[in-house]
C-alpha positions, 0 to 999 in steps of 0.5 A, a space after each residue: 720818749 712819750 706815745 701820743 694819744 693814738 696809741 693810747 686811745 687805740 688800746 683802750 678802745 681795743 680793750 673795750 671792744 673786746 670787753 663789750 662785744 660778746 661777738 656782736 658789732 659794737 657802734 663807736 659812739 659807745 666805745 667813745 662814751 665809755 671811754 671818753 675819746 672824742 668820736 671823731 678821733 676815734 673814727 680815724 682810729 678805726 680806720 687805721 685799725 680796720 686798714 691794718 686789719 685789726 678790725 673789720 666794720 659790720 654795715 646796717 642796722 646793728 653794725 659797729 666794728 669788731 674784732 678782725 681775729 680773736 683777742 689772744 692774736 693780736 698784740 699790743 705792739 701791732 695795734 701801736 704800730 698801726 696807729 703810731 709813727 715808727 716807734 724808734 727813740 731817736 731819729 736816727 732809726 727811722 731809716 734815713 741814713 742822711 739824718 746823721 753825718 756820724 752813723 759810722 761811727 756812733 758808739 751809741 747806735 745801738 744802744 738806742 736800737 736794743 731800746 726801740 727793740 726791747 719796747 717793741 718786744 714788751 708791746 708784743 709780749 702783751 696781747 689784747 686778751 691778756 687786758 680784757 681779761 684785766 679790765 673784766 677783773 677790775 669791773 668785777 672787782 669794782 662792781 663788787 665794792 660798789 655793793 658793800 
């Protein structure tokens, strides 16, 4: 099981936004440059984003997006789920009782429902706190061997 790009592209650009807005409306270009995802994917990242309410858009002059709440609200398997097709590792979970004629009797159904489960908890055991915090360390970290 494999997440696209999507979810990847969203957490990073999260982090990014978190770690360089200082409470002011950061313009996706320069998410997209430090980051390296193209701007129009990102443009439909920010939708989803700001539709889920992860995000709000601040208009004019200076505007950007910034974060909807604080960081330490909101979790990594929200912004996944935003962005991402229900995150379930086999079909079967996704809701339509029609795409397998054994439901009844499947001895592994729910072996693969405790999997989509426990994914689900780890992504929201993480918040977006926890990674900018991480990636101010790594900064700090490189910044400092860069003078040496």
């Amino acid at each position: 099981m494999r997440l696209s790009t999507k979810a990847q592209y969203a957490v990073r650009a999260l982090v990014d936004l978190s770690l360089h807005s200082g409470g002011r409306p950061v313009a996706l270009k320069e998410i997209a440059r430090r980051e390296d995802i193209p701007l129009n994917y990102l443009e439909q990242l920010f939708f989803r984003l700001k539709k889920g309410e992860i995000v709000a858009s601040v208009r004019g002059p200076g505007g950007g997006y910034v974060l909807a709440r604080a960081s330490a609200l909101i979790r990594v398997g929200e912004i996944v789920a935003t962005v991402e097709e229900p995150l379930n590792p086999v079909a079967c979970l996704d809701g339509e009782e029609s795409c397998c004629s054994r439901v009844a009797q499947c001895v592994t159904h729910n072996v693969w429902k405790g999997l989509g489960e426990r994914i689900r908890g780890f992504l929201d055991s993480i918040n977006l706190e926890d990674l900018t915090l991480e990636a101010r360390e790594r900064l700090s970290a490189s910044s400092g061997l860069k003078g040496e």
